[in-house]
Residue, then its C-alpha position, 0 to 999 in steps of 0.5 A: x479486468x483484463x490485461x490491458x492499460x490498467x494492468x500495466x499502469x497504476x493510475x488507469x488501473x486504480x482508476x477503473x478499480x477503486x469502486x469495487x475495491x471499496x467492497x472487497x478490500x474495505x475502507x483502507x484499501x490495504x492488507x490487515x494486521x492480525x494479532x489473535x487471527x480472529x478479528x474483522x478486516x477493519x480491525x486489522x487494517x486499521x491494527x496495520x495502520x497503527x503499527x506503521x504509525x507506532x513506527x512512525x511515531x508523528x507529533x502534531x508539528x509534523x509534516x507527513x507524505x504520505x506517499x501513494x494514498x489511495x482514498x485517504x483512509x490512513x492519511x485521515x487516521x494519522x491526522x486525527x490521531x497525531x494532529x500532524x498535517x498530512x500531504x497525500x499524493x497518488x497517480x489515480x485521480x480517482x482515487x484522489x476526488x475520492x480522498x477530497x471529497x471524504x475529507x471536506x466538511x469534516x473535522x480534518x479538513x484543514x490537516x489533510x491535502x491529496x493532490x496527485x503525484x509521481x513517486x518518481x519525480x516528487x515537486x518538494x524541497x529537499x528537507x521538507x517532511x518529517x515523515x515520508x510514509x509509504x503504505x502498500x504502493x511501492x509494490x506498483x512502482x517501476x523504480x524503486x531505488x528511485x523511490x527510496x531516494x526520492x523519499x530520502x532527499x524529502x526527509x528532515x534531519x530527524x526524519x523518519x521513513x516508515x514503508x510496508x508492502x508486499x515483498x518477495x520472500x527471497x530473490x527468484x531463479x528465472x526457471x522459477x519466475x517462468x513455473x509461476x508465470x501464470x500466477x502472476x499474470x494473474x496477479x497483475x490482472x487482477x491487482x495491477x502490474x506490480x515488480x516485488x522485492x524484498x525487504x533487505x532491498x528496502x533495508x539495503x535501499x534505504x542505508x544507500x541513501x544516507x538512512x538509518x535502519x531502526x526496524x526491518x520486520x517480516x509480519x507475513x503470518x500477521x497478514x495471512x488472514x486477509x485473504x479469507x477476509x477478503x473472499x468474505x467481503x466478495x461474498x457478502x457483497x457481491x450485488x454492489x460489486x457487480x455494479x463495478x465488476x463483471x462475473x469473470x472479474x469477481x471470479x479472478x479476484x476469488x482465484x487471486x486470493x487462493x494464488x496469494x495464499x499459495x504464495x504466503x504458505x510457498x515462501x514465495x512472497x510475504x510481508x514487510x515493515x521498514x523504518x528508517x531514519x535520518 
């Protein structure tokens, strides 16, 4: 995974890495949520999942984007869940052949629909979704106030936004941006080129655009473990990843943990939950 075009654009990127991702990240693709410290990476991806959808409380009249949905795992959750019929879009057509064809033939079939789509530049009505749910995807996304407002001009009256993601801690000095600057290239080798910010953005974003606030909420510590879970995947799985990875990849995807780590710990970069309402 060198810095070449998956490393600048979301799409090639997540095109070249969903396979490998699969085995070192799991069936959700996204940080976990731990409440005791000890759980599997299933069960806190699956916990973070349910927490976002406590937050976005759907009803089984709704209907929910879901905004940057990797393979579909959360998009299956919440059908099932909520019974609401559930819109996925992502720039990766990888990762949206793999949605479908998990989705075909199963109970969930007719609640679920992936399509690929642009963040930026939504084809929907206005008015047209009660929920817009952004999970771990706006990290990668150029222009985030256009995302809000994207998100925004789609909500129902009533609607709700619910976001979570990586975030700075805090606005950086440029001399600080330039001391991490190789952590973060290699961040952006090994995960995408990404553009953090932080949750008062979100939260400052979100009212600009004609929302509501009802919950901005730090959850860094909750997430910390994932990286060690993380590292565990890598190890006990490292024959299939080596079908997708080369070793120099692998060994990137090993430092990037301890990097992110340092970051969590540093107070350089962090975890956040938004809701927002209409």
């Amino acid at each position: 995974m060198s810095v070449d075009e998956s490393a600048t654009d979301p799409a090639a990127h997540y095109d070249k890495v969903t396979d490998a991702w699969g085995y070192l990240l799991g069936d959700n693709l996204h940080y976990g949520y731990f409440d005791r410290g000890d759980e599997s990476l299933e069960e806190a991806t699956e916990r973070l999942t349910r927490r976002m959808a406590e937050l976005a409380e759907p009803a089984p009249d709704h209907l929910v984007l879901d905004v940057g949905c990797g393979t579909g795992q959360p998009a299956r959750c919440l059908a099932e869940w909520f019974g609401c019929r559930v819109t996925g879009i992502s720039p990766s057509q990888v990762c949206i052949d793999r949605a479908r064809k998990t989705s075909v033939g199963s109970p969930l079939e007719s609640l679920v629909h992936f399509e690929i789509g642009d963040a930026m530049a939504m084809p929907y009505a206005d008015a047209s979704y009660d929920r817009v749910w952004v999970m771990e995807s706006s990290h990668l996304m150029p222009d985030k106030s256009r995302l809000m407002g994207e998100s925004a001009r789609l909500l129902k009256p009533g609607g709700r936004l619910v976001l979570c993601d990586v975030m700075l801690k805090k606005k950086m000095e440029l001399m600080e941006v330039i001391r991490h600057r190789d952590a973060f290239l290699l961040l952006h080798d090994v995960f995408g080129r990404a553009r953090m910010e932080t949750l008062a953005f979100y939260a400052s974003e979100a009212e600009a655009n004609g929302l509501t606030v009802q919950l901005s909420e730090d959850i860094t510590t909750a997430t910390r473990p994932t990286f060690d879970r993380w590292r565990r995947n890598a190890e006990a799985n490292r024959e299939e990843i080596l079908t997708h990875l080369d070793e120099a990849d692998l060994d990137k995807f090993f430092a990037s943990c301890e990097v992110l780590e340092g970051f969590w710990d540093g107070g350089v970069l962090g975890y956040g939950l938004l809701s927002a309402g209409r």
